[in-house]
N, C-alpha and C positions, 0 to 999 in steps of 0.2 A: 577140476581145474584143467584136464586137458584142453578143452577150448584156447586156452592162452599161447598154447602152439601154434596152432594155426594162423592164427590171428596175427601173433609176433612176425613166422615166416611170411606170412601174403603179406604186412606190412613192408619188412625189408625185399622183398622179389618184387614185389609193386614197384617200391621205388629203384630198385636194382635196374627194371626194364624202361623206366621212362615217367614210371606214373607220378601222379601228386595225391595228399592228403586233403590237399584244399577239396573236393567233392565231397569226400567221407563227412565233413561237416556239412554239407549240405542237401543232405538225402533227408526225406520225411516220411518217418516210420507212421503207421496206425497203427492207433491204441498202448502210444510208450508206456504209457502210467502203468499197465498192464503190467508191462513186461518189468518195469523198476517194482513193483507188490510183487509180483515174482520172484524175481531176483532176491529181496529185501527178507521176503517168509523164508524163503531158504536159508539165506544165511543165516536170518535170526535162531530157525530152530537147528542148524547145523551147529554154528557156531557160537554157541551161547547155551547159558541155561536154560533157555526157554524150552527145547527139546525135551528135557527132563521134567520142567513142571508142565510142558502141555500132557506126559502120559502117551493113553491110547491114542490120543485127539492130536498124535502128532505127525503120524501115516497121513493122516485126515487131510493135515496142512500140507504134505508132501502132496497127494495125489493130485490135491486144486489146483497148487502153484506149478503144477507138471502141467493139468488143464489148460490153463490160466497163459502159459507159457505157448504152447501148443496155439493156441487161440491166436494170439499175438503175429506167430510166425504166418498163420493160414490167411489172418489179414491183410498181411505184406505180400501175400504170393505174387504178387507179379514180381519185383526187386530181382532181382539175377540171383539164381540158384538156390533161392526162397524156397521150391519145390523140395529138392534136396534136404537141406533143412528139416522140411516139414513132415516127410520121410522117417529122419534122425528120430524126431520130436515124439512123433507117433510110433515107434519101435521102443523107444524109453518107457512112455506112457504105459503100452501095454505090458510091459514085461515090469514095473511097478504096480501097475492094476492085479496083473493074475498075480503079484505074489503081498497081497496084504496090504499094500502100501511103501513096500521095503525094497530096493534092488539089488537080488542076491549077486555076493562074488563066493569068488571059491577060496576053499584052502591055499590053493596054487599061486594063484595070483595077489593073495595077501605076502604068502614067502617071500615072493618076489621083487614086495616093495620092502620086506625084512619088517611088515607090519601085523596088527593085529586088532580086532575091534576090540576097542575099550568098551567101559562103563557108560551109562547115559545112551540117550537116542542117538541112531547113527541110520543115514538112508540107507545103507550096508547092510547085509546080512548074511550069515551062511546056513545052509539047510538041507537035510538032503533030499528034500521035495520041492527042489525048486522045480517051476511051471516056467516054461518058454527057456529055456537055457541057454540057449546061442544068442540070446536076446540081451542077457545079462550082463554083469561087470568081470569078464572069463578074461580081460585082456590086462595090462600091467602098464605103465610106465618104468621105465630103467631106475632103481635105486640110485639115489645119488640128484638125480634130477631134481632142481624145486617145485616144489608143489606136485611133485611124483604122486599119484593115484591109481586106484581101481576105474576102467571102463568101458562101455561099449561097444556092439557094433552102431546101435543107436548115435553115440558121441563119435564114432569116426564120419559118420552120413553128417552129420551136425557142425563138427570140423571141416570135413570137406567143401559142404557150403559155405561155412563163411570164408574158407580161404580163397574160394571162387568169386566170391560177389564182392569182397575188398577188393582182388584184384581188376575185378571189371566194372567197378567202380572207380576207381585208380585211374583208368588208361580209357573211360568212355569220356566223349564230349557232354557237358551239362543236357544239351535237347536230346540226351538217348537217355535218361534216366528217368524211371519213375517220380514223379510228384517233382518235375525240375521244370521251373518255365525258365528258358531262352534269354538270357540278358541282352538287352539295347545295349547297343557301341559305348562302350565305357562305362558301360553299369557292373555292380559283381551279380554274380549267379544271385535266385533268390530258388523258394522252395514254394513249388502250386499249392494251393490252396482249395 
């Protein structure tokens, strides 16, 4: 859940320096469905039993929906700092590929959140043959924080970009944005086609 930093911040700096939300509804992503099956496999096997009753077959669903995800961002690359993103995307991907399916963290950075991997599937793992290690979940959130986690240098490239492309979303004219046609005199923005 680090993402929701970012996010929150570029929202209030967006509008702190001038900008509006009204564009944010009017961007046109390719391939959302994508991205919502994504999102959706996640949660379900994070946050739910399903984890547990998928088994082995639940690495499986992570590495797709990591795919799956990946795909989504590559689609959008033009979007402002979609590149970046897509960087994140593929730095995660790989350092959950080389290690099974799983994204190791450390001892360290569990202390830190004063947590501990429970029972049931967790995309989490620790091991001491982790593969790609700088790649991994070595970084912390502050205890105390909501929704405080394990994460990335992948998720900070990930973060980074969306707090870029909100803000310069925020503060560009409709005709500089991807997939935005130009509204006639008194029309609202709409979204190309």
């Amino acid at each position: 859940m680090f993402i929701l930093y970012p996010l929150v911040v570029a929202l209030i700096v967006g509008l702190l320096v001038g900008g509006s939300v009204v564009p944010l509804g009017h961007i046109r992503f390719r391939w959302p469905a994508v991205a919502l099956l994504s999102l959706g496999a996640q949660l379900l096997i994070f946050s739910s039993p399903a984890g547990e009753l998928l088994g082995d077959v639940a690495p499986l669903v992570y590495v797709a929906s990591t795919i799956a995800t990946l795909l989504f961002v590559l689609a959008n690359i033009p979007q402002p700092a979609f590149p970046l993103v897509a960087i994140g995307a593929a730095s995660n991907l790989l350092a959950i590929v080389a290690n099974g399916g799983f994204m190791p963290t450390t001892p360290d950075a569990l202390a830190a959140l004063g947590k501990h991997l429970g029972a049931g599937y967790s995309n989490s793992m620790t091991s001491a043959n982790v593969v790609l290690a700088p790649l991994t979940d070595v970084f912390a959130l502050p205890r105390g924080l909501p929704l405080a986690n394990v994460f990335s240098v992948g998720d900070v490239l990930i973060g980074a970009g969306v707090f870029i492309f909100i803000l310069a979303v925020m503060r560009r004219p409709f005709d500089r944005l991807p997939g935005m046609v130009v509204p006639a005199a008194g029309e609202p923005p709409q979204t190309g086609g």
